[in-house]
C-alpha positions as CSV (number, residue, x, y, z in Angstrom):
1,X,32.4,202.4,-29.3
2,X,29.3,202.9,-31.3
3,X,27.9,200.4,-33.8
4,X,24.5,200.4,-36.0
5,X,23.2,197.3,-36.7
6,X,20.1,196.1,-38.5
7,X,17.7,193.6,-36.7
8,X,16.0,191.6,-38.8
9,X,13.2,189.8,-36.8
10,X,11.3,186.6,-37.3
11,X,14.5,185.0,-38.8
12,X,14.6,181.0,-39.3
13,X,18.2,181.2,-39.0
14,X,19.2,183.6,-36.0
15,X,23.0,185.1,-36.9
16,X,25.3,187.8,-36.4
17,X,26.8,188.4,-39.8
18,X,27.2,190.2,-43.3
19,X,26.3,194.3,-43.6
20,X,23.1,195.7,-45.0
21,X,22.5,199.4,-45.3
22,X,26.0,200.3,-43.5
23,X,25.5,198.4,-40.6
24,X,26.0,195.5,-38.7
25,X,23.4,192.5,-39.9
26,X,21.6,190.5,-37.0
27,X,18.8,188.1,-37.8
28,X,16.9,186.9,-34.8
29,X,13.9,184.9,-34.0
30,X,11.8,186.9,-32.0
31,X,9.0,189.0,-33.2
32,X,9.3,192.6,-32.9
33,X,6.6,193.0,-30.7
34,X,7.2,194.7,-27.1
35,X,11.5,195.1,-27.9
36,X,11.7,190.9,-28.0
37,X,13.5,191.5,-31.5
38,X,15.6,194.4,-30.0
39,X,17.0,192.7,-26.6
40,X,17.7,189.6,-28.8
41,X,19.7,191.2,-30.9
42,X,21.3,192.9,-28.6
43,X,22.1,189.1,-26.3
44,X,23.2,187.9,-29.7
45,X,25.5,191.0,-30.2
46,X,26.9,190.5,-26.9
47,X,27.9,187.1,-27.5
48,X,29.3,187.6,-31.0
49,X,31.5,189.7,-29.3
50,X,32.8,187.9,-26.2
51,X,31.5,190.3,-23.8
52,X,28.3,190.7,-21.1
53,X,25.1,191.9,-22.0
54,X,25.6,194.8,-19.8
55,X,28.3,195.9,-22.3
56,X,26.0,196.4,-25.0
57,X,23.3,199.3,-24.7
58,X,20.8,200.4,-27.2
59,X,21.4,204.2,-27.9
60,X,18.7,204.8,-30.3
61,X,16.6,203.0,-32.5
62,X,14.3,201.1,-30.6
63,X,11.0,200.6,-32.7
64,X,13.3,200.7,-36.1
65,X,15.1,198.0,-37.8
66,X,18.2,200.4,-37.7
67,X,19.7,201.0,-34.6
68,X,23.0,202.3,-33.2
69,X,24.4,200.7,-29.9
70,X,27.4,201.8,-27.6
71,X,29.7,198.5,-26.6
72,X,31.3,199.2,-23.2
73,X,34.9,197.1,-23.2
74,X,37.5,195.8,-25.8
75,X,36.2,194.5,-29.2
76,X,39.0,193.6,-31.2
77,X,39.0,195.5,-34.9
78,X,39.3,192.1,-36.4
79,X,36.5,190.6,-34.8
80,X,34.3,193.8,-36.1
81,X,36.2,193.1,-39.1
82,X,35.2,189.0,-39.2
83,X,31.5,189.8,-38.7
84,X,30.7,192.3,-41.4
85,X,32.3,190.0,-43.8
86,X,30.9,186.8,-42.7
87,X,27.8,185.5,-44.3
């Protein structure tokens, strides 16, 4: 399955939550300097959805806030569901 999310880097509060833009919303602490931003969104993606890192993989995207991602394995429709809408 393919998802966009949007990373937003530098974030106080790191969380996997809300939409912006169409896409998935992840705020994460790192910098975007050297992908930091990118592969902690990704870890954070990962976890939100009860699955390895190795099941998420960045597809495009990589020096922009908006990126699309292909998740290997089962993700519920409701947990895609509780993420977009939780804040």
């Amino acid at each position: 399955m393919r998802l966009r999310i949007r990373v937003q880097p530098g974030s106080r509060n790191p969380h996997v939550g809300g939409t912006r833009d169409g896409a998935l919303e992840i705020r994460v602490r790192a910098r975007a300097h050297e992908g930091k931003a990118t592969e902690e969104a990704l870890v954070a993606l990962a976890r939100a959805l009860d699955l390895p890192r190795s099941s998420v993989e960045l597809v495009s995207g990589a020096a922009s806030r908006l990126k699309t991602v292909e998740v290997a394995g089962e993700v519920s429709e409701q947990r895609l569901v509780e993420l977009r809408t939780r804040r």
